[in-house]
C-alpha positions in Angstrom: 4.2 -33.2 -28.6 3.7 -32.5 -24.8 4.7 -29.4 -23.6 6.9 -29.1 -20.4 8.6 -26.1 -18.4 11.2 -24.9 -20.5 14.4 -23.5 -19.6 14.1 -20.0 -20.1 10.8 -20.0 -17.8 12.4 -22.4 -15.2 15.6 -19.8 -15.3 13.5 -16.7 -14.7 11.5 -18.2 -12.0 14.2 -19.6 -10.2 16.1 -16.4 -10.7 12.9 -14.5 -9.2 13.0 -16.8 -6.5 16.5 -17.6 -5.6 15.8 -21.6 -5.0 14.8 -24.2 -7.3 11.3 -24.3 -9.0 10.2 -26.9 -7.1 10.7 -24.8 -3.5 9.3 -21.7 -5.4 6.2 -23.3 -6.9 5.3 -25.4 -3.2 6.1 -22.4 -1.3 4.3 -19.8 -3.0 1.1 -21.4 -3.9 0.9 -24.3 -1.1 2.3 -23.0 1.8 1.9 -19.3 1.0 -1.5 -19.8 -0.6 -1.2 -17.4 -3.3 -3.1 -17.3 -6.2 -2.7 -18.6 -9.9 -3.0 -14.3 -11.0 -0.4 -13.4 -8.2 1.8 -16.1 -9.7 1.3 -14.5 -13.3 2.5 -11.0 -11.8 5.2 -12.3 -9.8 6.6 -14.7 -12.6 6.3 -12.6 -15.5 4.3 -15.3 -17.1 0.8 -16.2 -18.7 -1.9 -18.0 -17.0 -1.2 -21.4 -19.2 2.1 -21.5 -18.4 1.7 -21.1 -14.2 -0.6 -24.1 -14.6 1.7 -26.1 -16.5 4.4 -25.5 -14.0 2.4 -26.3 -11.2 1.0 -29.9 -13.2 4.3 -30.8 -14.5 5.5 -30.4 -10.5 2.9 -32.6 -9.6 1.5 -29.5 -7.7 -2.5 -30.1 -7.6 -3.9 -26.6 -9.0 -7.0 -25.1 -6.6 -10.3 -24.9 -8.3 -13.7 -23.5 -7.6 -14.2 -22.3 -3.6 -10.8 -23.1 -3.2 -9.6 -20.7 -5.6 -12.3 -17.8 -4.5 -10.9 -18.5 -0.9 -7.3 -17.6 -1.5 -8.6 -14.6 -3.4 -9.6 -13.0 -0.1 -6.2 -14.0 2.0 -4.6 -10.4 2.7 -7.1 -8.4 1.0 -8.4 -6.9 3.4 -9.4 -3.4 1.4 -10.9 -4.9 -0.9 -13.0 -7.1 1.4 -13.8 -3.6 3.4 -14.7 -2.3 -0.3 -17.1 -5.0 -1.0 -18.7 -5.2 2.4 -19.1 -1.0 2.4 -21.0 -1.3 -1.2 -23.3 -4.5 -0.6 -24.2 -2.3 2.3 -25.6 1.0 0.8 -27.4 -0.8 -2.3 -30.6 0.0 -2.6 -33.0 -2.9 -1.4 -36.1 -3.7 -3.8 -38.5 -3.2 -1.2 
């Protein structure tokens, strides 16, 4: 048996969200660009069940660079974070 979006999920999303699942889904992760793990947060669901909505939508989900890409939108502490501790590693000289 295929699994689809049931209604509890599609009623807590949409009552997250205030519009329909559809909106929610293609505004959050298309036009916002956020990521499958902010999804998870924001939805008060698991992983599996972010990417099922986003298939059953017909919502293509981001993979490899793509994916890392988004990561970085709007993080810009952790980007300072990262750039700060690649600079004071010891080299192997």
């Amino acid at each position: 048996m295929e699994k689809g979006i049931s209604q509890e999920i599609k009623e807590r999303v949409e009552a997250i969200e205030g519009m329909n699942i559809l909106d929610a889904a293609k505004f959050r992760y298309v036009t916002e660009q956020r990521s499958l793990r902010w999804l998870v947060a924001y939805w008060k669901v698991n992983g599996r069940t972010v990417r099922r909505i986003l298939s059953k939508l017909g919502i293509p989900i981001r993979h490899g660079s793509a994916a890392v890409r988004v990561q970085w939108i709007g993080a810009e502490e952790r980007r300072k974070a990262v750039s700060y501790t690649h600079l004071t590693l010891p080299t192997s000289d």
